[in-house]
C-alpha positions as CSV (number, residue, x, y, z in Angstrom):
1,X,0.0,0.0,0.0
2,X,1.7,3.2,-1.0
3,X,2.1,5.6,1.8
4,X,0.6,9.0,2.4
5,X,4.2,10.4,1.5
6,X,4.7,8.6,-1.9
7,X,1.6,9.1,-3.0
8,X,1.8,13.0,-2.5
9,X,5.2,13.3,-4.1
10,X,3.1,11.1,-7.2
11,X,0.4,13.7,-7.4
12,X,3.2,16.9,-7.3
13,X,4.5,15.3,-9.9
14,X,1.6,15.1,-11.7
15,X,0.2,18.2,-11.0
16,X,3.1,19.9,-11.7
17,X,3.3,18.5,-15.4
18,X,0.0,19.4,-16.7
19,X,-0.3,21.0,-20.1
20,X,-1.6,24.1,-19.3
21,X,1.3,24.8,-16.6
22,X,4.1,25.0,-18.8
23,X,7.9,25.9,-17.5
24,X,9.2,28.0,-20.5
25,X,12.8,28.3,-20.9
26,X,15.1,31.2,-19.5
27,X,17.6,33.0,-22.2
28,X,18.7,35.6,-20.0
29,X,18.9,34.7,-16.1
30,X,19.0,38.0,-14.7
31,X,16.0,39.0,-16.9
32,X,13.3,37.0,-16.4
33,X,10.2,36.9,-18.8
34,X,6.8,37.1,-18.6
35,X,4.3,34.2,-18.9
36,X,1.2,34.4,-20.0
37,X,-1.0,31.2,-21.0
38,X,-4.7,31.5,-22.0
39,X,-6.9,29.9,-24.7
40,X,-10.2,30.5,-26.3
41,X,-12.5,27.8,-27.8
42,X,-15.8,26.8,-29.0
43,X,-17.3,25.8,-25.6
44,X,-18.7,28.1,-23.6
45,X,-16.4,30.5,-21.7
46,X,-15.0,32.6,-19.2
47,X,-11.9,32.2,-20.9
48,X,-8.7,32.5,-18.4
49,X,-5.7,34.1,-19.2
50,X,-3.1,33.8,-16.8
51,X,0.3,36.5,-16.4
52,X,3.3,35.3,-14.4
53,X,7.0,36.2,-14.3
54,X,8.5,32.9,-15.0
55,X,11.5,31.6,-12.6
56,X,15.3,32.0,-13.0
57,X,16.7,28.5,-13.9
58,X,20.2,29.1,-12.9
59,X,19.2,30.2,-9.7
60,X,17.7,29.4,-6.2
61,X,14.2,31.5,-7.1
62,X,12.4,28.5,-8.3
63,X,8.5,30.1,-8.0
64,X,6.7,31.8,-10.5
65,X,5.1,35.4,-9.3
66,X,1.6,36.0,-10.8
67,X,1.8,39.8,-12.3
68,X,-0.8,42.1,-12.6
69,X,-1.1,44.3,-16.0
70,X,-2.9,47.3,-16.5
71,X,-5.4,46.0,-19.4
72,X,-6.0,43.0,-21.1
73,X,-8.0,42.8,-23.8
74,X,-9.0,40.0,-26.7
75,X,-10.7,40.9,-30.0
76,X,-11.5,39.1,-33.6
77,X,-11.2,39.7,-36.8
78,X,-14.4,41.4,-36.8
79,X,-13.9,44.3,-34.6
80,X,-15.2,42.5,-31.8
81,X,-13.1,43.8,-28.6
82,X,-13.5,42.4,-24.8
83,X,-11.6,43.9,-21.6
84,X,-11.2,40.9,-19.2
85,X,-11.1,41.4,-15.7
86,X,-8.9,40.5,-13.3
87,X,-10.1,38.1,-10.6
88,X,-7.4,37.7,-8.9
89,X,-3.5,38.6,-9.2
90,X,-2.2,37.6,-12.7
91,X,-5.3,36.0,-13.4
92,X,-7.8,37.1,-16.3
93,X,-11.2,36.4,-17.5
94,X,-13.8,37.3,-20.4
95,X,-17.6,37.7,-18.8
96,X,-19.5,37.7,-22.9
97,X,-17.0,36.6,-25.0
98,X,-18.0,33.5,-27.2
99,X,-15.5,31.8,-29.5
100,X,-17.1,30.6,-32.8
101,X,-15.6,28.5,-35.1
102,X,-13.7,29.9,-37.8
103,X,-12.8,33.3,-35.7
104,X,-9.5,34.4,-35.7
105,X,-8.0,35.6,-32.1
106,X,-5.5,38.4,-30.5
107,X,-4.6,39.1,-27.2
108,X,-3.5,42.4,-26.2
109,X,-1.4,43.2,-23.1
110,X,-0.5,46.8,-21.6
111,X,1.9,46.2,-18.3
112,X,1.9,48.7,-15.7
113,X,4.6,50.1,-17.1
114,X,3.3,50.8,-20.6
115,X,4.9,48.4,-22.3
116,X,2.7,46.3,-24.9
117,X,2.8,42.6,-26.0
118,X,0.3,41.4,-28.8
119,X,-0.3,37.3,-29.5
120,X,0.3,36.0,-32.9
121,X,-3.4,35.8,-34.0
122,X,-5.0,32.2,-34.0
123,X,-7.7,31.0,-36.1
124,X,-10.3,28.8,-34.3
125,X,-10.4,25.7,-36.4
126,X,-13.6,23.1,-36.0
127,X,-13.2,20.4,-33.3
128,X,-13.1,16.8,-33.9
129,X,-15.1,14.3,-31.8
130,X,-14.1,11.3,-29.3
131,X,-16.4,8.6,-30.3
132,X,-15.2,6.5,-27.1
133,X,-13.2,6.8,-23.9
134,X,-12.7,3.7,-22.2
135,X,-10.6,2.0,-19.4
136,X,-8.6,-1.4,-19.1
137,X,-7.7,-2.8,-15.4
138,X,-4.1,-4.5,-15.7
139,X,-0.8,-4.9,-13.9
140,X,2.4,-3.6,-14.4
141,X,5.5,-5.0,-12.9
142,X,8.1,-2.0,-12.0
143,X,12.0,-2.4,-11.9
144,X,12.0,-4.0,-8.6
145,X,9.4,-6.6,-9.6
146,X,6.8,-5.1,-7.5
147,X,3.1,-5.1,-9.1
148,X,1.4,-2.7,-9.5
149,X,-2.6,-2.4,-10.5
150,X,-4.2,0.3,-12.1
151,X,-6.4,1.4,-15.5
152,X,-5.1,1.9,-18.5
153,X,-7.3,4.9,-20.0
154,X,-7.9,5.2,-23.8
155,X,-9.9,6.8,-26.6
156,X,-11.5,6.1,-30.2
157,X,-11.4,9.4,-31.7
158,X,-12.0,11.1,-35.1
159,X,-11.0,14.3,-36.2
160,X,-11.2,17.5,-38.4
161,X,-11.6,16.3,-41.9
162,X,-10.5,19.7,-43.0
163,X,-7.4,19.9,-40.5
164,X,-3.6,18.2,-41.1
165,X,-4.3,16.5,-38.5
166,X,-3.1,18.9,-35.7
167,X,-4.4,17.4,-32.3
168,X,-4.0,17.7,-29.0
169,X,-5.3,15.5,-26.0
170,X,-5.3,16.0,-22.5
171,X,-6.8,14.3,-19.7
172,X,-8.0,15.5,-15.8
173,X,-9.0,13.6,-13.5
174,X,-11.0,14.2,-10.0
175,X,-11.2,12.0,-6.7
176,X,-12.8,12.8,-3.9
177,X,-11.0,11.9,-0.2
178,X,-11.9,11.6,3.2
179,X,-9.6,12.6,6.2
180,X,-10.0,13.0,10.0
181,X,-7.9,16.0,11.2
182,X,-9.9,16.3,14.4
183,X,-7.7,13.1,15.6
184,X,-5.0,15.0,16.2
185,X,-5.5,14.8,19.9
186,X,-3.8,17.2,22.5
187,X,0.0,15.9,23.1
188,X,0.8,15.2,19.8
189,X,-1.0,18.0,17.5
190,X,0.3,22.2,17.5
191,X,-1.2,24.9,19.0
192,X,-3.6,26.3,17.0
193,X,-4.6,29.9,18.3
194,X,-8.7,30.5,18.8
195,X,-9.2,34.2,17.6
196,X,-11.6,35.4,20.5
197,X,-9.8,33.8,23.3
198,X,-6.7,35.0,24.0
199,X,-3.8,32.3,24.3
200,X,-6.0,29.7,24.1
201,X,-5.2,26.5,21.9
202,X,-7.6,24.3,20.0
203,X,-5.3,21.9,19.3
204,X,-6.6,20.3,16.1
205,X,-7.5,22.5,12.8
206,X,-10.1,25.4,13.6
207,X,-11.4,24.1,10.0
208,X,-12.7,20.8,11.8
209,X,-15.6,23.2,13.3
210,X,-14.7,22.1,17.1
211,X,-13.5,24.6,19.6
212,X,-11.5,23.8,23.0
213,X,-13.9,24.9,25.7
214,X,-11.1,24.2,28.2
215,X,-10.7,27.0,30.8
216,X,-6.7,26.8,30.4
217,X,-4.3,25.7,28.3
218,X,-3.3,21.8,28.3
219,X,-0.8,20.1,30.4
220,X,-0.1,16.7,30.6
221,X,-3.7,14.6,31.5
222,X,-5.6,17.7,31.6
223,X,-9.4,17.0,30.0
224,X,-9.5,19.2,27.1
225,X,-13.6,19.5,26.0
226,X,-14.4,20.3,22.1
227,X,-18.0,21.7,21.2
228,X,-19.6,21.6,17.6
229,X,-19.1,25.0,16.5
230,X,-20.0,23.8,13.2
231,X,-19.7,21.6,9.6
232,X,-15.9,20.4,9.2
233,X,-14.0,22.3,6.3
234,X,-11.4,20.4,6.0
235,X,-12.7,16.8,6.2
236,X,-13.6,16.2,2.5
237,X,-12.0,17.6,-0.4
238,X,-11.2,17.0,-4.0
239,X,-8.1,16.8,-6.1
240,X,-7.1,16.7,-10.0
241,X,-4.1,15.1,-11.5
242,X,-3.3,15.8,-15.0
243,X,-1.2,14.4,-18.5
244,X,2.2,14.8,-17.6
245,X,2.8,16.3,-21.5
246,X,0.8,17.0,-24.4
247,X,-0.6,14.3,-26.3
248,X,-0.3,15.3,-29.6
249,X,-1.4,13.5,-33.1
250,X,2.2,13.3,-34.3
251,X,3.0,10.5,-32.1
252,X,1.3,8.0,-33.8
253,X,1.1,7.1,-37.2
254,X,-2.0,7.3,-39.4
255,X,-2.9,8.4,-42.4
256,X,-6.2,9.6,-41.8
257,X,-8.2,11.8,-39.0
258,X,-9.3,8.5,-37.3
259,X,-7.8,7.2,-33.6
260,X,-8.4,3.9,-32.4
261,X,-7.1,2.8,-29.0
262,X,-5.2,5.9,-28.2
263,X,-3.2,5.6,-24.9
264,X,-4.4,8.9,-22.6
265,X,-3.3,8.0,-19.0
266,X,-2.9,5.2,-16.4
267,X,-4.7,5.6,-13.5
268,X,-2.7,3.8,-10.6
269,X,-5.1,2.1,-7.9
270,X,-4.2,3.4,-4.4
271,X,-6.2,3.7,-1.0
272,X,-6.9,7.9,-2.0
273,X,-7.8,7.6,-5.3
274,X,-10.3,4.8,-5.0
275,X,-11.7,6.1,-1.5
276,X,-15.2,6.7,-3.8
277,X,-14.3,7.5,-7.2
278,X,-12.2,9.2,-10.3
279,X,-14.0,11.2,-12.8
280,X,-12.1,11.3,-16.0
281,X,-12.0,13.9,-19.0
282,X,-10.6,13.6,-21.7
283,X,-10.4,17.2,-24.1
284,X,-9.3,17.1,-28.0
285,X,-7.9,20.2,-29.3
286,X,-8.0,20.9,-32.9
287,X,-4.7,23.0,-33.6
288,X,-3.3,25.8,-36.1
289,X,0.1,24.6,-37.4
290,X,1.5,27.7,-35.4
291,X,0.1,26.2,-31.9
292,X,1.2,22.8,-32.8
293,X,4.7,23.7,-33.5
294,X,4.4,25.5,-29.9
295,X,2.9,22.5,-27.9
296,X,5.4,19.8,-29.9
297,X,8.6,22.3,-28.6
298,X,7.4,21.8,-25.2
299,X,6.9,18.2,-25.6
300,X,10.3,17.6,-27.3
301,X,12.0,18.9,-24.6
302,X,10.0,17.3,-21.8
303,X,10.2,13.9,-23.9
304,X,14.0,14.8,-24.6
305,X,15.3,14.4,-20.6
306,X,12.1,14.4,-18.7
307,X,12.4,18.1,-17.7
308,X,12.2,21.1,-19.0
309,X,15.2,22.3,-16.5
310,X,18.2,21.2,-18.9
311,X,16.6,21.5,-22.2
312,X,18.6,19.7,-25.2
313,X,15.9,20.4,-28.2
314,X,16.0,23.9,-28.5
315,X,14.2,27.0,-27.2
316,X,10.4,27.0,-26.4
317,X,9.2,29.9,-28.9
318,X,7.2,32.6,-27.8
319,X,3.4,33.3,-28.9
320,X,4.0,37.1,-28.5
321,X,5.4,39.8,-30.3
322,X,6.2,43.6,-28.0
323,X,5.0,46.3,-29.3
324,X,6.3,49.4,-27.5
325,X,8.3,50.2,-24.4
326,X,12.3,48.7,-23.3
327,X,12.5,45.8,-24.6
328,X,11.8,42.7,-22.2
329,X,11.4,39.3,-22.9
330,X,8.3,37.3,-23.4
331,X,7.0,33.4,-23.2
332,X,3.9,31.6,-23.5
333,X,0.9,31.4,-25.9
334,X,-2.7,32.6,-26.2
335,X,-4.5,30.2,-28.9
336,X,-7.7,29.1,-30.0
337,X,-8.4,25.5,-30.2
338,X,-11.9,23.7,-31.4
339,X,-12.3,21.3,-28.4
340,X,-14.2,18.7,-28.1
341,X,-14.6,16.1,-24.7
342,X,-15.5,12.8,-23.4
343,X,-16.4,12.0,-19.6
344,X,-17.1,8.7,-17.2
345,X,-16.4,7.6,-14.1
346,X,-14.3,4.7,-12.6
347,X,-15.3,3.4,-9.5
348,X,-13.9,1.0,-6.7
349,X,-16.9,-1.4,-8.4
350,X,-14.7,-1.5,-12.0
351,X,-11.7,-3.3,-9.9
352,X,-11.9,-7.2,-10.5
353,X,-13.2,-8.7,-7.2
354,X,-10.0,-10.8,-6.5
355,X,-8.0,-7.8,-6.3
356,X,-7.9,-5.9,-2.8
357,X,-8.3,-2.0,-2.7
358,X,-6.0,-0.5,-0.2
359,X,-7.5,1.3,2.1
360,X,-6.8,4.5,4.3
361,X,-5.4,3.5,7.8
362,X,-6.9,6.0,10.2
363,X,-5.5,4.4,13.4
364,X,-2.4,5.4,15.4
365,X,1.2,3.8,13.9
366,X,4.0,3.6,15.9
367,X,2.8,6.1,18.9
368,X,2.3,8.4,15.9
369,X,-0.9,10.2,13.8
370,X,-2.8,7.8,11.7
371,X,-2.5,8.5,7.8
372,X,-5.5,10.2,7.2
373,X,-4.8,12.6,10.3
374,X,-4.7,16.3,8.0
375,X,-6.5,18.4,6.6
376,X,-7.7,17.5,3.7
377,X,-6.7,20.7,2.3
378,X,-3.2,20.0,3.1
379,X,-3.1,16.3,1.7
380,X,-1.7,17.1,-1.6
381,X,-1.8,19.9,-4.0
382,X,-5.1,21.3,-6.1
383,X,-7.2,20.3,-3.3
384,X,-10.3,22.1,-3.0
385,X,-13.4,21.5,-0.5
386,X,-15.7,23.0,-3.2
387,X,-17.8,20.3,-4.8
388,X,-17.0,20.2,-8.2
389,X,-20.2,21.0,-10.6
390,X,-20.3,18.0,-12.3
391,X,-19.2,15.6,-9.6
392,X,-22.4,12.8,-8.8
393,X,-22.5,11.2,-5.5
């Protein structure tokens, strides 16, 4: 059964490797670029656009810094113009705009210090369809002849008669998780501060919705009393974990717009993921031959070493041109991609009944906190306790 720890560095892994969180290359390190990443399709928006100043490889500053701009605005070739607004730092999004098929896209970008960047304009080409998506339990043996279950998850797709067969796929998946932070009894959990009582502890997460009615602080076999405040926050939450690199039509030979049996994403079975359930998407981008050229870059390099850190295929190129103020470099794309998706769900009831699920140990180990003892908010990353709109219980 793979421990709490493994299985978190697994998900940064993967959620650090989805396509639309792409590391660019540096050219300069002591002048680090801009980011920006967005898309528009024919689904129905907001469209996000997202601005960051990307990280200095050569150096010990390995976040990126989400940067605010003074206006961003899309428009078509039709005069059609759109202002997005900025929810939240470095993060963009239209309110009316809907892409149609056939429109051709630009992003504009003032900074705040008047400097102007414009995308390469991007015509939105008709989607394809997935006629399938479909899963396959098996085992894999890894280098240490360990097995190791999981589902193998593919598609039967067709695409874009009109297109050279420029496509992208992607998958995201979403489980749902159960943890008990209010385990975390006095003695062995930190002090957690109760705003309107001054130096009072609670001891567990004040997201648990229990509150220390104690009259002191705890000592050693002092009764600590917890009242129902109310719901627990941090008890059930949900998580994604993405394609570690685009999929793109390139990789496998054909001589026609038609996929069968194309390999997405393996789906490993573990005591988190199978708790309830996985929902899986898969998305098909139909691509201009300017955003395929940009997505294969980034996939030659990652393919190339595994990382983007020590690239050995050449430069990731940029989607942007500047049009006024000192020059400053500039990374990323804004496209427009005809998409089209398939959905299902795999469930704890799709795993052949000889096979044991592992399941979440909850209980004490070794005089120490059980595995599920955490928020679940702090069990690995994307974890949100909003339910997701399309999740079923």
């Amino acid at each position: 059964m793979m421990n709490r720890r493994g299985l978190a560095i697994f998900l940064i892994l993967l959620a650090s490797s989805c396509v639309d969180r792409i590391i660019f290359d540096v050219d300069l390190p002591q002048q680090l670029p801009l980011v920006v990443s967005g898309y528009i399709s024919n689904q129905p928006g907001p469209y996000t656009v997202y601005i960051t100043s990307s990280f200095d490889t050569q150096s010990n500053v390995n976040l990126k810094t989400s940067v605010s701009a003074k206006q961003v605005t899309l428009s078509d070739e039709l005069g059609n113009m759109e202002e997005l607004v900025e929810t939240e730092t470095g993060v963009y999004q239209t309110i009316q705009t809907q892409g149609r098929v056939g429109g051709i896209y630009k992003l504009n970008i003032e900074m705040m210090d008047g400097s102007t960047y414009e995308s390469i304009p991007d015509t939105l080409l008709a989607p394809g369809k997935i006629d399938s998506l479909y899963h396959v339990f098996n085992a894999e043996q890894d280098y240490t002849g360990a097995i190791n279950y999981g589902f193998d998850i593919s598609i039967n797709a067709q695409g874009n008669e009109k297109n050279d067969l420029r496509y992208m796929w992607s998958m995201t998946g979403t489980f749902k998780a159960n943890t008990q932070p209010w385990r975390y009894l006095p003695g062995q959990g930190s002090c957690y501060p109760i705003p309107d009582k001054l130096n009072k502890c609670n001891y567990i997460p004040l997201c648990t919705g229990l509150r220390n009615l104690a009259s002191r602080n705890f000592i050693p076999n002092y009764p600590i009393d917890f009242e129902v405040i109310g719901p627990c926050e941090c008890c059930t939450c949900w998580y994604q974990v993405f394609t570690t690199s685009p999929i793109l039509s390139d990789d496998f030979f054909t001589a026609v717009s038609d996929y069968s049996e194309l390999p997405i994403y393996r789906v490993p079975l573990n005591e988190w993921i199978f708790m309830f359930k996985i929902h899986i998407q898969v998305s098909q981008a139909t691509l201009t031959d300017n955003t395929f050229r940009f997505f294969r870059s980034i996939r030659d390099q990652k393919d190339a070493i595994g990382s983007l850190f020590q690239p050995i295929s050449g430069k990731v190129p940029s989607g942007f041109v500047q049009l006024s103020g000192a020059p400053a470099p500039i990374s990323g794309i804004f496209y427009a991609a005809g998409i089209s998706s398939n959905s299902m769900y795999i469930t704890p009831y799709d795993v052949p009944g000889q096979i044991p699920i592992p399941v979440v140990n909850y209980e004490p180990r070794n005089n120490g906190p059980g595995q599920g003892w955490i928020s679940c908010l702090e069990l690995f990353p994307n974890a949100t306790n909003v339910k997701p709109a399309f999740w079923e219980d």
